[in-house]
C-alpha positions as CSV (number, residue, x, y, z in Angstrom):
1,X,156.2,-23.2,113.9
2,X,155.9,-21.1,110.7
3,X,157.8,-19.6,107.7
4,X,158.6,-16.2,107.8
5,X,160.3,-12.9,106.6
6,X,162.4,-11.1,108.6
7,X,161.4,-7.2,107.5
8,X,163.1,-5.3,110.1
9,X,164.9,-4.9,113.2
10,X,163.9,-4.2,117.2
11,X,166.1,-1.7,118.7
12,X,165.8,-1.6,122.5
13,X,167.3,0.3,125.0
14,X,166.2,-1.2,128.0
15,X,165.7,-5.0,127.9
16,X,164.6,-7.3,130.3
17,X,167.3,-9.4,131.7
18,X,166.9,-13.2,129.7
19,X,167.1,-10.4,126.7
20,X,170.3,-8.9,127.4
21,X,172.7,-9.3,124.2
22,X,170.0,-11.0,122.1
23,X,169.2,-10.1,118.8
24,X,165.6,-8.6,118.0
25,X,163.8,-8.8,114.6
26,X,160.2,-8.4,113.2
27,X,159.5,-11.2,111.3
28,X,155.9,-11.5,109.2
29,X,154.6,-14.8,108.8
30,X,154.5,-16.1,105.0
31,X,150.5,-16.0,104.1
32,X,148.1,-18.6,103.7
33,X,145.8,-19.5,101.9
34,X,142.1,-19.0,103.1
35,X,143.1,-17.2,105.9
36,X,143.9,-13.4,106.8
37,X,147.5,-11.8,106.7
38,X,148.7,-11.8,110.6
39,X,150.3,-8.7,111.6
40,X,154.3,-8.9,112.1
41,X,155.6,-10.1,115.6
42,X,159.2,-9.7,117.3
43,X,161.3,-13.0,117.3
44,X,164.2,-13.8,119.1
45,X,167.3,-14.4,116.8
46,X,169.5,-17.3,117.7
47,X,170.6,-18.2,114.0
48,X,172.1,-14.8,112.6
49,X,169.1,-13.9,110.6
50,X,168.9,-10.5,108.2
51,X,166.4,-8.3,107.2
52,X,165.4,-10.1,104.0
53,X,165.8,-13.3,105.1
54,X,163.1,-16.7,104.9
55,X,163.3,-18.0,108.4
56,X,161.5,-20.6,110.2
57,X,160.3,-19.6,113.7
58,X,159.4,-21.4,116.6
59,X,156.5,-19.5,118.9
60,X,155.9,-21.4,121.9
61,X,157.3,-20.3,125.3
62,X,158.8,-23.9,126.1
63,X,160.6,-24.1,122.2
64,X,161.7,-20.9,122.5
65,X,163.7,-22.1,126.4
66,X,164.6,-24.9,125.0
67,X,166.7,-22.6,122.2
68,X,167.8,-20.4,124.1
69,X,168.9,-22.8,126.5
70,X,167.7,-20.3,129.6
71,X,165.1,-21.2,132.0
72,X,160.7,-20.4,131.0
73,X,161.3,-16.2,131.1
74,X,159.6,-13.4,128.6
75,X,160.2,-15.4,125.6
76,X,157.7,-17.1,123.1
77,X,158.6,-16.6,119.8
78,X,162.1,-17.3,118.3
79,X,164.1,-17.8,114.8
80,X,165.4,-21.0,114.6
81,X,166.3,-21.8,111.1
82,X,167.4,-19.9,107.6
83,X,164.8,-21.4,105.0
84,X,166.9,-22.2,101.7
85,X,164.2,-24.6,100.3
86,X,160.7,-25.2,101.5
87,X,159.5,-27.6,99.1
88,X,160.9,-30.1,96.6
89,X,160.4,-27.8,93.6
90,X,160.7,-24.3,95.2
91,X,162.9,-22.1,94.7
92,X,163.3,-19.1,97.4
């Protein structure tokens, strides 16, 4: 799991089928320390996220089943949270 930023959305045309009415958003992972920027990846929303948004994402095929609640399919990487506080003293 990491924290993330939702900066934009995935519009699709043609989806595969465990993608049909699901909600697609690129999401770039908050950076860390020591270690180079990873490039943005497309999540699966199942909380309602925005562009804009601090989310918390889970990106591992059987999380993202388990979430979904559909069998193992195309799937690795989904939102599963809104991040309103990360730490005790921070502010988002």
């Amino acid at each position: 799991m990491f924290i993330a930023r939702v900066v934009g959305e995935v519009v699709a045309t043609v989806k595969h089928p465990h993608l049909a009415a699901q909600k697609l958003l690129l999401v770039q992972a908050e950076p860390t320390p020591g270690r180079p920027q990873s490039p943005p990846v497309i999540a699966v929303d199942s909380v309602q996220a925005g562009i804009g948004d601090r989310v918390l994402v889970a990106d591992e095929g059987n999380s993202a089943a388990q979430v979904l609640r559909k069998p193992r399919g195309p799937v690795r990487t989904v939102i599963v949270g809104v991040v309103d506080q990360a730490g005790p003293d921070e502010r988002s």
